[in-house]
N, C-alpha and C positions, 0 to 999 in steps of 0.2 A: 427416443430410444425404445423399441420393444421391450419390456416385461412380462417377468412370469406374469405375473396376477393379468396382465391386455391377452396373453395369448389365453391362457386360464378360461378369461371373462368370454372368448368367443368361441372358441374352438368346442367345449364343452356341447355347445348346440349340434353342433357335426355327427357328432357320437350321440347324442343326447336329445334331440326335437320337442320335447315330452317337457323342458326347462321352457319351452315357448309360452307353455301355459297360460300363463298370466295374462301376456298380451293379446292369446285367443280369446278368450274372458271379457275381458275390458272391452273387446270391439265387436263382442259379438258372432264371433265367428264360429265354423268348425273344431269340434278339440281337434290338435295335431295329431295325437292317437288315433285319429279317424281317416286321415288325410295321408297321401305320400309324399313322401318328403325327402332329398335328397340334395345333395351339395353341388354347386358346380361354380365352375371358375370363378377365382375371385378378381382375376385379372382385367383391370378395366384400361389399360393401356391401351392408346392410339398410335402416337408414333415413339421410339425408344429416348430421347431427351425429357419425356414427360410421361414418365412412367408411374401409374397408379396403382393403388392394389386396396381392394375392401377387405376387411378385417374377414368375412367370411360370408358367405353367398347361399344362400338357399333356393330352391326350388319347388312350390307349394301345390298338390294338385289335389283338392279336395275330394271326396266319394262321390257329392253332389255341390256344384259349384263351377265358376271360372278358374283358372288359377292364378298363380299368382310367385314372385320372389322377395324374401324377406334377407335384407341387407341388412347384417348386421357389424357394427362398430363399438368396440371397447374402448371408450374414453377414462384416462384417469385423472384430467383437469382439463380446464380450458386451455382451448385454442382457438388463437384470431382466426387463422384459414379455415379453420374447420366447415362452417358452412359451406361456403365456397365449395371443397371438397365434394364435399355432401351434395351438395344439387350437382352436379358434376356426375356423381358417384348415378343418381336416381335419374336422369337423363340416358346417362349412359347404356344402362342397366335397362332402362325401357324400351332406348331404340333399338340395341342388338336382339333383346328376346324378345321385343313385344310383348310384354306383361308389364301388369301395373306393379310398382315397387312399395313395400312397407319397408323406410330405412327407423333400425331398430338401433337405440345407444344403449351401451350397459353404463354406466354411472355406478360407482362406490362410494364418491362424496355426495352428500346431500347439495354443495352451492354446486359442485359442478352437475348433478342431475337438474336442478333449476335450469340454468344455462340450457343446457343442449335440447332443453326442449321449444326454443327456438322463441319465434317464429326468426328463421334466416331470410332475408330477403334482395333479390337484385330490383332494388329501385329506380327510379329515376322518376326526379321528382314527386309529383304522387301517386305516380302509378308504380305496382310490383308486378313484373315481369315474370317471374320466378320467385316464390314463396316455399321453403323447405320444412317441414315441422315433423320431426325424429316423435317416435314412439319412445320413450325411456324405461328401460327396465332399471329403477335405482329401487332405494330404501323408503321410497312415498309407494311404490307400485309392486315390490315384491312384498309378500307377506313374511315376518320374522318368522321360524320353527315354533311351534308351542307346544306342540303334540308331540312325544318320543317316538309315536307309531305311524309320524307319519315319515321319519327317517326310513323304515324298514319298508312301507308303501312306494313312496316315492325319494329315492335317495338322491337322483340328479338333483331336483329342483328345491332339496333339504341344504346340498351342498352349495348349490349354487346363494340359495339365501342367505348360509354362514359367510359369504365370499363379501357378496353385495351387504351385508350389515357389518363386515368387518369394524368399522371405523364408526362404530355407533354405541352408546351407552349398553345397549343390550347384547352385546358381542360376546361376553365370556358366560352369560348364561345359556345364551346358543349353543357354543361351545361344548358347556358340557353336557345338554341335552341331546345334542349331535352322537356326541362320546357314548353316553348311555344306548342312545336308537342304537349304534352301528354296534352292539354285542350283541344282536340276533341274528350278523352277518357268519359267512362263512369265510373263512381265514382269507382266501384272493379276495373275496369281495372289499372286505372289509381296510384288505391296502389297496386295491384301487382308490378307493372313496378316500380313506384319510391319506393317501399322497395325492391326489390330486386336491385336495384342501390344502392340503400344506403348500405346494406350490401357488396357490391362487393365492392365499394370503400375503406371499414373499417374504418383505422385511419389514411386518407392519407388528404392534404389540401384540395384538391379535393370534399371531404366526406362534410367538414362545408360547402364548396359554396351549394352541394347541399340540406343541411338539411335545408338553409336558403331558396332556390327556390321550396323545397319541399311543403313551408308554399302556395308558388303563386299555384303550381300543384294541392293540393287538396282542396283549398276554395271554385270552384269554381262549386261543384256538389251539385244538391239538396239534399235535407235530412241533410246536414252535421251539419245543425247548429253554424256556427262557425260567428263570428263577422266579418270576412272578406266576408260570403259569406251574410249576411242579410245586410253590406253597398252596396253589386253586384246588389243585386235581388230590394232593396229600391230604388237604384238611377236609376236603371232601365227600374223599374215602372213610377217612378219621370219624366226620359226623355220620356216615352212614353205617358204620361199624357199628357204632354207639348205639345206632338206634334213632339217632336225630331225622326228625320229619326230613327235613330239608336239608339234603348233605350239602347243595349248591350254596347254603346259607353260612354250613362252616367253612367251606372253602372261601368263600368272600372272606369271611372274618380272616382267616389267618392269611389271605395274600393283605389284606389290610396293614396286620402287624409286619409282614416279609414286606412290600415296597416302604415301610417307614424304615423298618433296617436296612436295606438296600442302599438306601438314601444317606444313610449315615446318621440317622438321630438314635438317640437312646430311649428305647421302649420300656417303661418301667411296669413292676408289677400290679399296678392301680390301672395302670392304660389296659393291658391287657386281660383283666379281670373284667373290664367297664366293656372293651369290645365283644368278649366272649359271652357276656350275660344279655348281650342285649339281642332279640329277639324280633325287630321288626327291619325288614328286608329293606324300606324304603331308606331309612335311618343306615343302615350297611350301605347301601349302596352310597351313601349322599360321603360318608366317612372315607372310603374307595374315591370318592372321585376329588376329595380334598389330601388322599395321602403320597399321591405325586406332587403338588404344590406347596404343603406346607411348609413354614419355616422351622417351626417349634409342634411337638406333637402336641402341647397343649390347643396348639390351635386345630387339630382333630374333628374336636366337640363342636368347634364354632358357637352359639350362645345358646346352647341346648342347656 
């Protein structure tokens, strides 16, 4: 059965060529930003009882080079046929265009990215007839986010890494490093990228942390209207009124206290003395990206 997260996993590339990165990297090749690039049929069908379809097709024509197509497939576990498939898929694909095929797998699981890098083989006895070996875009081969700036640099292949690491130990720090980058987006921007996250994730645990950071991602754009974003723009104002270097600082502070109230917990006057006094933006911000999660406001501080 198709999934968001399978469609997610390849479609992304369509819009996106620039997410190829990695595996231009690793092989040496042209960056794709150099190169043109373009989709075309993914339809590999011969006659209509055996009908095929590659996850998504590309078409590679370098500045200076041969060209070439880059097939790619979104796997979300093993499959016996799948090989099969695949040399099928790369066969196909070379006779019709005459170009040599890169078949590329996206991998979310770590055993399943093992697996699909193959080697697939049509044997017979010791000889291989037909040898198939997938490039794998999993969690060995894309790099996790570490940089906040490089979400605002590079935001396809930011997102695409939160997608691909979903299911990994380091997934809800992505997460909110993800959350922080995308507040230097402009309001569309900023829901393209986190709904098409959120779709790529699906129904994985992954999916809730970010529905919850998705509330921080987009309060904080004009026009929105939202109760989180008129305590940003009020306290703001508020700090700049006063005289406060950084009015942007007191607005954090009070949408702080406004999404713990929203939330439903009770903000006591020690919480909000301890927010208001405190002076360093990294510290605000980290408090902001714990006050849509929290359970207890005590848990605010975390072990500060």
């Amino acid at each position: 059965m198709v999934t968001s997260t399978h469609e997610t996993s390849h479609r992304i590339f369509q819009d996106h060529p620039e997410v190829l990165a990695p595996v231009f990297q690793a092989l040496g090749l042209e960056p794709p930003v150099k190169a043109e690039i373009e989709a075309i049929t993914p339809d590999a069908t011969e006659i209509k009882p055996l009908e095929r379809r590659v996850d998504t097709v590309l078409k590679v024509v370098p500045s200076d080079g041969d060209g070439f197509l880059i097939a790619i497939e979104a796997q979300t576990k093993r499959a016996p046929d799948k090989g099969v498939n695949w040399a099928y898929y790369v066969s196909y694909l070379h006779a019709k265009f005459e170009l040599p095929v890169l078949l590329v797998a996206v991998c979310r699981h770590p055993s399943t990215a093992t697996w699909a890098t193959g080697p697939f083989e049509c044997r017979v006895g010791p000889w291989a007839t037909q040898v198939t070996r997938p490039f794998v875009l999993g969690p060995d081969t894309v790099p996790p986010i570490t940089d906040e700036a490089m979400v605002a640099r590079e935001p396809a292949l930011a997102t695409f890494s939160a997608i691909v690491h979903s299911e990994s130990e380091q997934s809800d720090a992505i997460l909110h490093l993800l959350a922080r980058g995308m507040r230097s987006f402009d309001k569309a921007t900023a829901l393209y990228w986190s709904e098409l996250l959120e779709i790529g994730l699906e129904n994985t645990p992954a999916r809730d942390t970010w529905r919850e950071l998705e509330k921080m991602v987009v309060t904080f754009f004009p026009g929105r209207g939202t109760v989180f974003e008129e305590a940003y723009l009020d306290g703001k104002a508020k700090g700049e009124a006063e005289g406060e270097v950084k009015g942007e600082l007191a607005g954090k502070k009070q949408a702080v206290l406004r999404v713990l109230e929203a939330r439903g917990l009770a903000v006591s006057d020690d919480v909000r003395e301890r927010v208001h006094a405190c002076t360093d933006a990294e510290v605000i911000d980290s408090w902001l990206d714990r006050s849509v999660a929290v359970e207890r406001v005590e848990d605010l501080f975390g072990e500060e």
